[in-house]
Each structure stands twice: as structure tokens, then as C-alpha cells.
PyMOL Python script that loads the backbone (N, CA, C, O; Angstrom):
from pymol import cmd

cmd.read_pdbstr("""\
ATOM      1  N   UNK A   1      90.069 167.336 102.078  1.00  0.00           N
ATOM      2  CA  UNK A   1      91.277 166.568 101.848  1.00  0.00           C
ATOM      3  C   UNK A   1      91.019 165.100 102.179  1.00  0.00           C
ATOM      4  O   UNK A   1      90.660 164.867 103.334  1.00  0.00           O
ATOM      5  N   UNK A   2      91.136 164.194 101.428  1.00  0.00           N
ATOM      6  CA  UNK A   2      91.307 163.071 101.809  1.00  0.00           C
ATOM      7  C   UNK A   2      92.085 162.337 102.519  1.00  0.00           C
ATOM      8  O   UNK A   2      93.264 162.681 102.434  1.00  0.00           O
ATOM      9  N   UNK A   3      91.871 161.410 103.224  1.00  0.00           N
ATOM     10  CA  UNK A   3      92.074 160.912 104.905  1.00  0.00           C
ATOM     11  C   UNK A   3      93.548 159.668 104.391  1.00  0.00           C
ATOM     12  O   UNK A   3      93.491 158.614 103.757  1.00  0.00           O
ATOM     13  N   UNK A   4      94.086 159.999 104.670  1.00  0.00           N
ATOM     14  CA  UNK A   4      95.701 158.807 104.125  1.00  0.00           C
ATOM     15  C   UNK A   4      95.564 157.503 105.481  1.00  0.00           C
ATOM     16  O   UNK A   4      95.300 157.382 106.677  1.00  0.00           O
ATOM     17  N   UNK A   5      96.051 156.538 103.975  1.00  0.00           N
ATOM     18  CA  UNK A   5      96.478 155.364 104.868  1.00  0.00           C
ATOM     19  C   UNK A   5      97.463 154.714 104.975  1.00  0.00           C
ATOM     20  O   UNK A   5      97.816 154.680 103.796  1.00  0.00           O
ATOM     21  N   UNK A   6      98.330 154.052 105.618  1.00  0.00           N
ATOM     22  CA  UNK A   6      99.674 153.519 106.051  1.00  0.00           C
ATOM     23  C   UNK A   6     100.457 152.966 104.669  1.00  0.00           C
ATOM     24  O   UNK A   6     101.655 152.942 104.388  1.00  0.00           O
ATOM     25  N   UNK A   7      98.985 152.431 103.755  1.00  0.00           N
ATOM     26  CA  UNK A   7      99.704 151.967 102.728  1.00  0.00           C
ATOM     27  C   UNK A   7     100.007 153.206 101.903  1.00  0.00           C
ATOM     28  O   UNK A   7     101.215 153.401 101.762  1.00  0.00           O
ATOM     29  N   UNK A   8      99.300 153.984 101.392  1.00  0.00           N
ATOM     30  CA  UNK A   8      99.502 155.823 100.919  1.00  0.00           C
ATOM     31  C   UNK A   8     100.494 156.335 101.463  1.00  0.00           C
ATOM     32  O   UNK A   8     101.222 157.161 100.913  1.00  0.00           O
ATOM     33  N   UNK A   9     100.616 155.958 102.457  1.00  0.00           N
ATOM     34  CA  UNK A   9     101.900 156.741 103.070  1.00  0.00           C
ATOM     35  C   UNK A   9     103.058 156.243 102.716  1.00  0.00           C
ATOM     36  O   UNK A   9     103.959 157.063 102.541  1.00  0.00           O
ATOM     37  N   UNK A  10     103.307 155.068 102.552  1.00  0.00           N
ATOM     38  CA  UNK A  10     104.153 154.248 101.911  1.00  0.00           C
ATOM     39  C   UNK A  10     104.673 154.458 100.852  1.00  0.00           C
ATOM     40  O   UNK A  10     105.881 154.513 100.618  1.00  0.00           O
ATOM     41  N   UNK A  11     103.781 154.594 100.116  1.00  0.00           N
ATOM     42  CA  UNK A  11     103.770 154.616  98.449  1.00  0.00           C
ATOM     43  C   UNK A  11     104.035 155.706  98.337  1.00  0.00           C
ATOM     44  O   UNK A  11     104.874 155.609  97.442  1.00  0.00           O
ATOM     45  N   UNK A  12     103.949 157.131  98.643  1.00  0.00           N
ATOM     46  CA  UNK A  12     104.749 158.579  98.760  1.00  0.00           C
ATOM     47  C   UNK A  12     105.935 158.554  99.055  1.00  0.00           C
ATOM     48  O   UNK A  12     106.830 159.108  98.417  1.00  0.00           O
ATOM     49  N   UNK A  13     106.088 157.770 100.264  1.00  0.00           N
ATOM     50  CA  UNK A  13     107.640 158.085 101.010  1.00  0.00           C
ATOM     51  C   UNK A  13     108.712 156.954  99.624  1.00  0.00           C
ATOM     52  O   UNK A  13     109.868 157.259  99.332  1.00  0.00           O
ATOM     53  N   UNK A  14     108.169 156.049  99.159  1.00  0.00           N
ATOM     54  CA  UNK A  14     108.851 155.215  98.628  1.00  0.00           C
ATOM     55  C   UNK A  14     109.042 156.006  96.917  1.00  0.00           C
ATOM     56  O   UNK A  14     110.135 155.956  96.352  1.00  0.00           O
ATOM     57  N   UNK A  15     108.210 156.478  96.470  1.00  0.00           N
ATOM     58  CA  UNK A  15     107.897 157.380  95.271  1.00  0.00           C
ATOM     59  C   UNK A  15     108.956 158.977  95.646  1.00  0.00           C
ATOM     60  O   UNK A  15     109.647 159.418  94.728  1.00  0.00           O
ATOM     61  N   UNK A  16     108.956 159.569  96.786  1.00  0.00           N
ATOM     62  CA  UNK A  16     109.710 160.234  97.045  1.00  0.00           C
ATOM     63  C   UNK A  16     111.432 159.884  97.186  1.00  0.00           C
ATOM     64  O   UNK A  16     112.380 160.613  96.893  1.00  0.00           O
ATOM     65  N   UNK A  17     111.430 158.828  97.610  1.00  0.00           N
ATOM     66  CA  UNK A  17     112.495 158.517  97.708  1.00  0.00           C
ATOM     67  C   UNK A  17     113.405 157.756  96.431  1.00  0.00           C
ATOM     68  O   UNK A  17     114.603 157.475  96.473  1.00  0.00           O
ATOM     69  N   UNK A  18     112.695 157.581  95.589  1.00  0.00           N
ATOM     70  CA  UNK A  18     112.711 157.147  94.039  1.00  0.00           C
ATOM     71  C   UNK A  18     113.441 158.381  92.914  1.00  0.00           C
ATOM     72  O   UNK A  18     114.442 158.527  92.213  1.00  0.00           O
ATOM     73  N   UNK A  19     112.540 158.898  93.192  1.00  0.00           N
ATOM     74  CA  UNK A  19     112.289 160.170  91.974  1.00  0.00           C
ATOM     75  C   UNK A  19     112.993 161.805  92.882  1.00  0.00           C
ATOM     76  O   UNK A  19     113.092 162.967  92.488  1.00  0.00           O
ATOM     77  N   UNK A  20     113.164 161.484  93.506  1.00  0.00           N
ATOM     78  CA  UNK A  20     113.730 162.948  94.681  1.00  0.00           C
ATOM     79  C   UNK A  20     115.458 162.919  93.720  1.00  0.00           C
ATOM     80  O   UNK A  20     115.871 163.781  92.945  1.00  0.00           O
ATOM     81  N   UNK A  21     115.973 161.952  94.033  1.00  0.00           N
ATOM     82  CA  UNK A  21     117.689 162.123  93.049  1.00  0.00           C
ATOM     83  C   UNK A  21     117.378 162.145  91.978  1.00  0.00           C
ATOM     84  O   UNK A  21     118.224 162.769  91.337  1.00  0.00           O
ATOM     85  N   UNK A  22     116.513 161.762  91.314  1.00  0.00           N
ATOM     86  CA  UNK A  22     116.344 162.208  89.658  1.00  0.00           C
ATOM     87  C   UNK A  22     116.160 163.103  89.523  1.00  0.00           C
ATOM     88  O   UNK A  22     116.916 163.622  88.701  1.00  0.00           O
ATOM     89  N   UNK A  23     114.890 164.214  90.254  1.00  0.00           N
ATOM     90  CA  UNK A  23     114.696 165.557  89.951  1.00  0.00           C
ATOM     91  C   UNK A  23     115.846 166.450  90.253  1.00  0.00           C
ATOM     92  O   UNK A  23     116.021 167.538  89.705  1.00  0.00           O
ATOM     93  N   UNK A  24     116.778 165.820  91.341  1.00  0.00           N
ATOM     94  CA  UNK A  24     117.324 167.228  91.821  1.00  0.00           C
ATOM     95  C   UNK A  24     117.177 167.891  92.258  1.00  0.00           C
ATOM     96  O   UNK A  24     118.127 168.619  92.548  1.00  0.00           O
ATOM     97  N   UNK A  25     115.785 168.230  92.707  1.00  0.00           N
ATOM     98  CA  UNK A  25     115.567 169.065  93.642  1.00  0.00           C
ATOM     99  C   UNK A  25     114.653 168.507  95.409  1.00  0.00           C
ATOM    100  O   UNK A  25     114.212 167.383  95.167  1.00  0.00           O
ATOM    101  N   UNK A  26     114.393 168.774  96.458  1.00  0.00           N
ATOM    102  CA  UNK A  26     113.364 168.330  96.951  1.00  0.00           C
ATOM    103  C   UNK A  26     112.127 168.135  97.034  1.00  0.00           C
ATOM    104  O   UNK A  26     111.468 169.104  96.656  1.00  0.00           O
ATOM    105  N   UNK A  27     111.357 166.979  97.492  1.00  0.00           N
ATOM    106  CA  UNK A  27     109.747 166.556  96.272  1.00  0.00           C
ATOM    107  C   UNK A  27     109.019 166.973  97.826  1.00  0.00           C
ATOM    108  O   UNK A  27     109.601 166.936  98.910  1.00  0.00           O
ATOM    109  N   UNK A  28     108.266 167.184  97.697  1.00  0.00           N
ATOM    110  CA  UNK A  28     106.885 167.460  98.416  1.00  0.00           C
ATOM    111  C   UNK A  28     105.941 166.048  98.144  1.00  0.00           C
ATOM    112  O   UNK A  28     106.140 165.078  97.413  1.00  0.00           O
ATOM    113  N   UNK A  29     105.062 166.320  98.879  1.00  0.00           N
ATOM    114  CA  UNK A  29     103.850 164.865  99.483  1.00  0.00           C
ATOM    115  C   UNK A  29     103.459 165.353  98.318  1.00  0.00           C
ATOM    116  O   UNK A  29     103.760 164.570  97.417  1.00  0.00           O
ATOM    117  N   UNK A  30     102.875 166.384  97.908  1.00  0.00           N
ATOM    118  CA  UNK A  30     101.984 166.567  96.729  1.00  0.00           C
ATOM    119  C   UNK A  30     103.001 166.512  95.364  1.00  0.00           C
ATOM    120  O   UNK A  30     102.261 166.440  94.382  1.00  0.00           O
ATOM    121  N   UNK A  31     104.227 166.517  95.006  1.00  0.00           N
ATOM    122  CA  UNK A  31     104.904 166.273  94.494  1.00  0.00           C
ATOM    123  C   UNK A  31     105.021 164.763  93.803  1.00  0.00           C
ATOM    124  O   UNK A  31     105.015 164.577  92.586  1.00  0.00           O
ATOM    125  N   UNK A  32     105.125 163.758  94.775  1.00  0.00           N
ATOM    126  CA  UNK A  32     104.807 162.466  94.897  1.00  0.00           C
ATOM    127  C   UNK A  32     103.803 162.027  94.937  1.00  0.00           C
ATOM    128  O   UNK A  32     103.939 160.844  94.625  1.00  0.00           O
ATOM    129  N   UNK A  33     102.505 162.297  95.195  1.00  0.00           N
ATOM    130  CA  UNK A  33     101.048 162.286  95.050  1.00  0.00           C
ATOM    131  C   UNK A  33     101.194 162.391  93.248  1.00  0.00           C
ATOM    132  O   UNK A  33     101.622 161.322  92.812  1.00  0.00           O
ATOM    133  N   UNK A  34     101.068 162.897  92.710  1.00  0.00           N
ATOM    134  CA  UNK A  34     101.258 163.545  91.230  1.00  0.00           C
ATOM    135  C   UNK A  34     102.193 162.811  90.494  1.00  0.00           C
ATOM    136  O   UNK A  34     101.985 162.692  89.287  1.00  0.00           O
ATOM    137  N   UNK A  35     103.398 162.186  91.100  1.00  0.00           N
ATOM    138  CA  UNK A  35     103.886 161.623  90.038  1.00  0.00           C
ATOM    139  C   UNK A  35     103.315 159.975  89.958  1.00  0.00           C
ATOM    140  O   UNK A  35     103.034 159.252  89.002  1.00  0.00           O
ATOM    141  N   UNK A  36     103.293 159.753  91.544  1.00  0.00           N
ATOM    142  CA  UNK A  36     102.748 157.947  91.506  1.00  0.00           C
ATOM    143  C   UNK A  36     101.422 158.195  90.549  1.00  0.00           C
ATOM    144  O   UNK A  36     101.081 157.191  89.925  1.00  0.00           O
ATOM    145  N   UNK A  37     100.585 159.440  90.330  1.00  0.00           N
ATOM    146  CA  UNK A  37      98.948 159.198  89.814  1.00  0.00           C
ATOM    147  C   UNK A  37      99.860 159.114  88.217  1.00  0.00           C
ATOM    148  O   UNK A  37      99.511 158.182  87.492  1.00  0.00           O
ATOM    149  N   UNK A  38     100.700 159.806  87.816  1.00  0.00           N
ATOM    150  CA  UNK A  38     100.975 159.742  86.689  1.00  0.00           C
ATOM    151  C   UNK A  38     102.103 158.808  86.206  1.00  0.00           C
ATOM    152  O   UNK A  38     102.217 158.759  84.981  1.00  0.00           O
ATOM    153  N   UNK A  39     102.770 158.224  86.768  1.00  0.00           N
ATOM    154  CA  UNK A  39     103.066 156.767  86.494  1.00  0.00           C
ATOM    155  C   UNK A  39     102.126 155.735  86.186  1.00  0.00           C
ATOM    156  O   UNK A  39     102.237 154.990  85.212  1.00  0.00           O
ATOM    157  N   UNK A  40     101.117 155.694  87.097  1.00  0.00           N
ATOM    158  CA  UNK A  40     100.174 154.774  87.517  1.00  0.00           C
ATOM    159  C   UNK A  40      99.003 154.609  86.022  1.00  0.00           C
ATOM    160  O   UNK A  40      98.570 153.626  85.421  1.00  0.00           O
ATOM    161  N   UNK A  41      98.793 156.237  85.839  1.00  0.00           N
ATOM    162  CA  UNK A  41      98.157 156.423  84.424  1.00  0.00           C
ATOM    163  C   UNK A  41      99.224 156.023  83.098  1.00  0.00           C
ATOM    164  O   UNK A  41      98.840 155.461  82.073  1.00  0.00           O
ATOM    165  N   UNK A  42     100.669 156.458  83.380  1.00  0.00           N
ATOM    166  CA  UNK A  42     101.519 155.836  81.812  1.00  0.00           C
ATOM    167  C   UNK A  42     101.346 154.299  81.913  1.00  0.00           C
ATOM    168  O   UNK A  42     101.058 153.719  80.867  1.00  0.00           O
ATOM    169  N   UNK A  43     101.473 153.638  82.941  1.00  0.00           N
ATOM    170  CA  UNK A  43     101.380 151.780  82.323  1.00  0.00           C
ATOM    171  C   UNK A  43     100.118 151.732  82.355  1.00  0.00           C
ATOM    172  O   UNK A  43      99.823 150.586  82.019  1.00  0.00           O
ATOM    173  N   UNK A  44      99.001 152.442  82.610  1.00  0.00           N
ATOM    174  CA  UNK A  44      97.650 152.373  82.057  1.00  0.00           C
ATOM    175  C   UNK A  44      97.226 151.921  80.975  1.00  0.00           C
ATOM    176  O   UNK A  44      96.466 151.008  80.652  1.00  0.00           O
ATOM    177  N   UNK A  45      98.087 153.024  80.221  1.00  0.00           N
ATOM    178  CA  UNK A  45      97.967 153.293  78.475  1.00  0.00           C
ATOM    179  C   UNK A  45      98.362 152.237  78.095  1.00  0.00           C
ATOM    180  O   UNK A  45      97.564 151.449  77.588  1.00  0.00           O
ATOM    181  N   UNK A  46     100.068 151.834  78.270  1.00  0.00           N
ATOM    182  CA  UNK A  46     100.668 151.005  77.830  1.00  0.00           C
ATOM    183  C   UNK A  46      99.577 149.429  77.846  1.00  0.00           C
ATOM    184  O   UNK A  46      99.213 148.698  76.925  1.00  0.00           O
ATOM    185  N   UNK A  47      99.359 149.394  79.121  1.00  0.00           N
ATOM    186  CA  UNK A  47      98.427 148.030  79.430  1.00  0.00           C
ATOM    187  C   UNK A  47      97.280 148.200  78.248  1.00  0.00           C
ATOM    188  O   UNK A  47      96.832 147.250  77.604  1.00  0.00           O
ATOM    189  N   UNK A  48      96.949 149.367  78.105  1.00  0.00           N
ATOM    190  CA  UNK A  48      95.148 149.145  76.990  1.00  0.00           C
ATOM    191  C   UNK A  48      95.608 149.040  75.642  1.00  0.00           C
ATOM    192  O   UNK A  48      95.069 148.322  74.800  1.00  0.00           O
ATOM    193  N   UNK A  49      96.859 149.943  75.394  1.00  0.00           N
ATOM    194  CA  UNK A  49      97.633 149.212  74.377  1.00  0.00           C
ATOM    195  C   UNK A  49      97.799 148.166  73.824  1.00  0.00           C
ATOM    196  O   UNK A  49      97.345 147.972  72.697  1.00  0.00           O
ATOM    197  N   UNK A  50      98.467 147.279  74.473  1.00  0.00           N
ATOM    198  CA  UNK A  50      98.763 146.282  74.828  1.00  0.00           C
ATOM    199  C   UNK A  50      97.368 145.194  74.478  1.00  0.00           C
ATOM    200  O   UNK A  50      97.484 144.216  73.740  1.00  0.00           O
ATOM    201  N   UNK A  51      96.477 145.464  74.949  1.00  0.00           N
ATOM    202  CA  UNK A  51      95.166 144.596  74.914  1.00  0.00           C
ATOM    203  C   UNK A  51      94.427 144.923  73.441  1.00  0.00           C
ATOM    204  O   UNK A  51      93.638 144.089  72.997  1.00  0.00           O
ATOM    205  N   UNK A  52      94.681 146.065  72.749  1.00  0.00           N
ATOM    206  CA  UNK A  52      93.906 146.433  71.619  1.00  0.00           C
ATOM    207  C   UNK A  52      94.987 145.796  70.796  1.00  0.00           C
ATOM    208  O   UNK A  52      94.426 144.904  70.160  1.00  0.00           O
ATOM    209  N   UNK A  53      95.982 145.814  70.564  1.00  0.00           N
ATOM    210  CA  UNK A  53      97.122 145.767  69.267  1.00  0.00           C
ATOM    211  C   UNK A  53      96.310 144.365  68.587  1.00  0.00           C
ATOM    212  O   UNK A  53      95.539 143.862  69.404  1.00  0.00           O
ATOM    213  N   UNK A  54      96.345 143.770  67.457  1.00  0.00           N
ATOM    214  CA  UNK A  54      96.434 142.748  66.847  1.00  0.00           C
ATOM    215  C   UNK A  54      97.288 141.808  67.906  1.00  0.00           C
ATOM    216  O   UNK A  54      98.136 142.175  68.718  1.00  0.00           O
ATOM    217  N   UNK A  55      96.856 140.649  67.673  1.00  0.00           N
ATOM    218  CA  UNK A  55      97.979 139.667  68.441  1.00  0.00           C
ATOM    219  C   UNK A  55      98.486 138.944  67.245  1.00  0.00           C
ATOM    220  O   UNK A  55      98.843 137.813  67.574  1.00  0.00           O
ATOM    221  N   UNK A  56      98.614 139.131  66.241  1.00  0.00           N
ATOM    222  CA  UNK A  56      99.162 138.150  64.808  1.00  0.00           C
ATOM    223  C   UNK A  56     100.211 139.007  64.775  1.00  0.00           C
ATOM    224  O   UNK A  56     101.302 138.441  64.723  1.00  0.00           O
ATOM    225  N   UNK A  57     100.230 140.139  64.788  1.00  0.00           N
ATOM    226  CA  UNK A  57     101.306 141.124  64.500  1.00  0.00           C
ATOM    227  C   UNK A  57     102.251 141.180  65.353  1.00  0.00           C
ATOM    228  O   UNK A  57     103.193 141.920  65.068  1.00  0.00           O
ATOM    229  N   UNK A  58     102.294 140.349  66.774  1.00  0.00           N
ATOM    230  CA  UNK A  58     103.400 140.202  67.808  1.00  0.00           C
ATOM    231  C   UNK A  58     104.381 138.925  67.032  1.00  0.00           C
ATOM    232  O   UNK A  58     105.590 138.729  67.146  1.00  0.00           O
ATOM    233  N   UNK A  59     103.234 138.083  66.125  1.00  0.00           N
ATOM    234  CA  UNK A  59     103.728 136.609  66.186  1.00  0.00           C
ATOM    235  C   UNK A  59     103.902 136.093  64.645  1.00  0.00           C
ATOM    236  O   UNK A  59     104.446 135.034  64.333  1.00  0.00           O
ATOM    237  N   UNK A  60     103.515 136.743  64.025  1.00  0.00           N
ATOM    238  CA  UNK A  60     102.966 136.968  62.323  1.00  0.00           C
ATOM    239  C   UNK A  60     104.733 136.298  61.610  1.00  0.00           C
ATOM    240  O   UNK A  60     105.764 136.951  61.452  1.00  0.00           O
ATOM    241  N   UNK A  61     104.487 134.859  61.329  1.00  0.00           N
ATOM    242  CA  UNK A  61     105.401 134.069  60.546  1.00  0.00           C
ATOM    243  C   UNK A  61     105.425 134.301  59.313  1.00  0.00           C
ATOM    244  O   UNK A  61     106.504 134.207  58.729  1.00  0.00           O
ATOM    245  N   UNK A  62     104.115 134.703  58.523  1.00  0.00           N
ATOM    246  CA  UNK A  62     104.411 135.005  57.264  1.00  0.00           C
ATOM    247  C   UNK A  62     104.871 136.754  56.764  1.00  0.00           C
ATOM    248  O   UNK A  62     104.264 137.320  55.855  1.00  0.00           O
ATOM    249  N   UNK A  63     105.454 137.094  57.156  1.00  0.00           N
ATOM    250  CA  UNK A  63     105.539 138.708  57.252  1.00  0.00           C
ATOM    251  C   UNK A  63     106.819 138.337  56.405  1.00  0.00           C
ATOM    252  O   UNK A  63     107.461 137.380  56.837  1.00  0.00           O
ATOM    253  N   UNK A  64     107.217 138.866  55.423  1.00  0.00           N
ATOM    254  CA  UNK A  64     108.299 138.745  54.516  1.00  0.00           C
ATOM    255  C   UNK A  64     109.648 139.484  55.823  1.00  0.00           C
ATOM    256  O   UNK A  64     109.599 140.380  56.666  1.00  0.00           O
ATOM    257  N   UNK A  65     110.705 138.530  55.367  1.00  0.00           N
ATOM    258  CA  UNK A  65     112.140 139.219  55.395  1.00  0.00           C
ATOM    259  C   UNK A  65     112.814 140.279  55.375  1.00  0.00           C
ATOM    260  O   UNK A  65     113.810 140.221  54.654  1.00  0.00           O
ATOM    261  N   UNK A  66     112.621 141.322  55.955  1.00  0.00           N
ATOM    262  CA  UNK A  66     113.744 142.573  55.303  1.00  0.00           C
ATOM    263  C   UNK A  66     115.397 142.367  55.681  1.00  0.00           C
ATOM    264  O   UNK A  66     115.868 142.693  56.770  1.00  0.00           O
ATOM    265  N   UNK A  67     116.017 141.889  54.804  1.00  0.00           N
ATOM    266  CA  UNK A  67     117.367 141.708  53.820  1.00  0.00           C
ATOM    267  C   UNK A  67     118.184 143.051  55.323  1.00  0.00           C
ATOM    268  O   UNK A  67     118.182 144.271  55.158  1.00  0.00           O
ATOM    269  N   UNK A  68     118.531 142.630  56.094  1.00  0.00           N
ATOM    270  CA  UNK A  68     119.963 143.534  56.857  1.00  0.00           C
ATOM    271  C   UNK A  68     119.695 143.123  58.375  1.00  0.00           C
ATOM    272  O   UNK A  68     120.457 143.188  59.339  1.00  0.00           O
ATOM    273  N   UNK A  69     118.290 142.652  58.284  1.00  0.00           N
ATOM    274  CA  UNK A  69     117.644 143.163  60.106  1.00  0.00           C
ATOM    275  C   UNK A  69     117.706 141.489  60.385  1.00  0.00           C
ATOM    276  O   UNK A  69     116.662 140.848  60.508  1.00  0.00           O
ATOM    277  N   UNK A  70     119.091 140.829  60.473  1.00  0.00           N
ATOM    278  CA  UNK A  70     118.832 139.750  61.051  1.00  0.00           C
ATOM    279  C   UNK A  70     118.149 138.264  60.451  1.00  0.00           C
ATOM    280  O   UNK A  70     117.904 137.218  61.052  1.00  0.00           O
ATOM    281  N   UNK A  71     117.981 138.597  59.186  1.00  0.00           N
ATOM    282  CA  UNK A  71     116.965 137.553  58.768  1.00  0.00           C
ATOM    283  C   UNK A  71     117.401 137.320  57.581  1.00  0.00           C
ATOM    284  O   UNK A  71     118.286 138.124  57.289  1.00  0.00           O
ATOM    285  N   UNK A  72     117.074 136.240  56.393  1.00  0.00           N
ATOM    286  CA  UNK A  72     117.485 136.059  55.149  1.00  0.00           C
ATOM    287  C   UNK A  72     116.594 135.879  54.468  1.00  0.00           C
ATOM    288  O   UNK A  72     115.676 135.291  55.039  1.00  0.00           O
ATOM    289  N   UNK A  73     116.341 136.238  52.984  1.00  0.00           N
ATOM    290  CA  UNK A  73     115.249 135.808  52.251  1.00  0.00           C
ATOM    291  C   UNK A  73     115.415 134.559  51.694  1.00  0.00           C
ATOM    292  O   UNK A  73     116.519 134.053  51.495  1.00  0.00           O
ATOM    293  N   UNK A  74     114.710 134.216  51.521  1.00  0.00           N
ATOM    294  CA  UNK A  74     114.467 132.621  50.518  1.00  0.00           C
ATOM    295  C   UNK A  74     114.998 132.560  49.230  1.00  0.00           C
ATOM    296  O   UNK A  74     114.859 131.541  48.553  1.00  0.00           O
TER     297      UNK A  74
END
""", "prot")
cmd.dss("prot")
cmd.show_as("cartoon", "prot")
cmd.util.cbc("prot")
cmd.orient("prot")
């Protein structure tokens, strides 16, 4: 088992105390262990996401108009 530190301990009790009224039920250390690793892995994705996408396609001026969504054609 690996040896916990003040800041780990933290980050459980604070992750427990987060996500404990959402589940509804009571969370366990290993409960909270598991969800901070899997939070921690979803903005992972999002972040490598994020770094692969095109960057013209965030910002892309010539992208035609679609006629309802806010915008007008020429």
C-alpha cells in the first residue's frame, strides 16, 4: 500500500466531501481515491484534446454563415 501524504489526505477528504451528496450514499477513502484518479484522467483528455484540434477551426472567419444561428449572409 502506498504511504499517504497530508496533501493526499486532503485531496480525499475534500473529493469526499464534494461528491459524497451527489452520490447519496457514503464514499469510502478508496471511493475517493478512484474518483479524484478519474476526474484527474477526464480533463486529461479534454486538455490533449484541446492541444490536437486545428486552431483555425476555433477562429476560422471565412467559414460561411448558416442563415438562423445568429449570423446573416451577405
Amino acid at each position: 500500500m502506498k504511504p499517504t501524504t497530508p496533501a493526499n489526505d486532503n485531496l480525499i477528504d475534500q473529493t469526499i466531501a464534494v461528491w459524497e451528496p451527489r452520490a447519496g450514499r457514503k464514499l469510502s477513502r478508496e471511493d475517493a481515491r478512484q474518483i479524484s484518479e478519474n476526474m484527474t484522467g477526464f480533463f486529461r483528455v479534454l486538455s490533449d484534446w484541446s492541444r490536437t484540434e486545428p486552431a483555425a477551426a476555433a477562429n476560422d472567419n471565412d467559414a460561411p454563415v448558416t442563415p438562423g444561428l445568429g449570423g446573416s449572409t451577405p
